[in-house]
Residue, then its C-alpha position, 0 to 999 in steps of 0.5 A: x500500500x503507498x502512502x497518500x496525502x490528505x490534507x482537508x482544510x476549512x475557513x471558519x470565515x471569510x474575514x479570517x483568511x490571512x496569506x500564507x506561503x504555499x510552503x507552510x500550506x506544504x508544511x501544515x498538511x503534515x498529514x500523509x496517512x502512513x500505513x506500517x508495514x510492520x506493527x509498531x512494537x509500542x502498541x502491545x504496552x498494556x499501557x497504550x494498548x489499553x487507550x486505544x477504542x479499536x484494538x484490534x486496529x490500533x492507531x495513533x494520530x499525528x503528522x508526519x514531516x513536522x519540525x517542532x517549535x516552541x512559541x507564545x513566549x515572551x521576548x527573551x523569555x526561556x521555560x521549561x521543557x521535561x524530556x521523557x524517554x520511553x524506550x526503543x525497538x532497534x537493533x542501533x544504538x540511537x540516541x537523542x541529542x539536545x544542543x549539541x549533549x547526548x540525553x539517552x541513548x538505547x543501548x541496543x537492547x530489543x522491544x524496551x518500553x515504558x507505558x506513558x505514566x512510566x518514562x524510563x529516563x527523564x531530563x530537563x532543558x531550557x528553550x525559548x520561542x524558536x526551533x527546538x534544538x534537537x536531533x536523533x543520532x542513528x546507531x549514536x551518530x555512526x549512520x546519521x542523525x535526524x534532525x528537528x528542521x531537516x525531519x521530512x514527509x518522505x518515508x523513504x528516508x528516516x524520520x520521525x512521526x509526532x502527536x501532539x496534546x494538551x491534556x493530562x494524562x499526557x498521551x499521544x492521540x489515539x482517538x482514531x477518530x480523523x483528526x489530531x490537534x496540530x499544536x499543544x502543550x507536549x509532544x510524542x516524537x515516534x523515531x524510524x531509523x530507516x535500519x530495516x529500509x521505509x519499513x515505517x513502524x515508528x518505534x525505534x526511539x520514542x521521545x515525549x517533549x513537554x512546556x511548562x508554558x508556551x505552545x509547541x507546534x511543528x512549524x511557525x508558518x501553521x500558527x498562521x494557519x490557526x484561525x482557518x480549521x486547518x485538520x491535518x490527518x496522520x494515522x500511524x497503523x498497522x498495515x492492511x492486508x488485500 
């Protein structure tokens, strides 16, 4: 099955319309629907298998190719972030990189996950209004890295999914209802490493990034995009068979 592009947008009027370079429309349809090809491994934790409504059909939503930013701070105000980690199904030693400083790395042990409640590891940074200086080393930076701003739509190269959220518990979406929030107070980063070729499963490194103010987004051009009901829709999912 190929991956197809959806992008369904409305206008909640016609005063509220505003320009928007044809790049962000690009940039905010972040929304392909990506089918796995093999399931994702974080899907059988008891505590994410239990929030799912269909689970027999387990999905997350979200947006592929978004690079994530922090805004609706202050000038020159710098908050809180918390980083969790929850684990890896990756032969490679991947690791996540904060500015330049390794925070974790999987040290290559299979299938190892924490549920949402229950992060592995944990750390805290400090970012203000801007691009988030972040990026994943593959196999600890011996294959590449994947980079917050160079994160692509193409599946055919490694990449990294995001669902983003607003709400306690702090859980990606797995509603599987057709829509998913296009900013929010905390992230879901779903890493594929490309280690076993587009096989788009998402759970070679999973990360969650959280403000303690501010909004986080995956692209500054999308907060135009806010007032105009834009609905992006990524489903991370099992793969369906003919």
């Amino acid at each position: 099955m190929k991956l197809k592009n959806i992008l369904i947008t409305s206008a909640l009027a016609a005063s509220a319309l505003v320009t928007v370079p044809a790049s962000a429309v690009v940039q905010g349809a972040l929304g392909p629907t990506g089918t796995t090809l093999q399931p994702n491994n974080y899907f059988s934790n008891p505590e994410i298998a239990a929030l799912f409504p269909d689970p027999s059909n387990p999905t997350i939503e979200g947006w592929f190719g978004a690079n994530i930013y922090l805004a609706d701070l202050g000038l020159d105000e710098e908050v809180e972030l918390t980083i969790d980690y929850f684990g890896a199904e990756a032969g490679w030693k991947n690791s996540f990189i904060w500015d330049g400083t390794t925070l974790f790395t999987n040290t290559g042990s299979m299938n190892n996950f924490g549920g949402p409640g229950s992060p592995l590891d944990f750390d805290t940074v400090m970012a203000g209004n801007g691009q988030l200086t972040f990026s994943f080393g593959l196999d600890d930076g011996v294959v590449g890295y994947v980079d917050n701003g160079g994160n692509v739509e193409d599946l055919s190269t490694p990449n990294f999914f995001s669902s983003f959220g607003s709400s306690d518990p702090r859980v990606p979406d797995t509603d599987g209802n057709g829509s998913t929030p296009f900013s929010g107070s905390y992230v879901w980063l779903f890493l594929d490493d490309g280690g076993f070729g587009a096989d788009d499963n998402h759970d070679d490194m999973l990360i969650r990034i959280t403000a303690s103010k501010g909004t986080l987004v995956p692209e500054p051009a999308t907060l135009g995009l806010l007032g105009l009901g834009l609905v992006g829709l990524g489903a991370l999912r099992r793969r369906k068979t003919a």
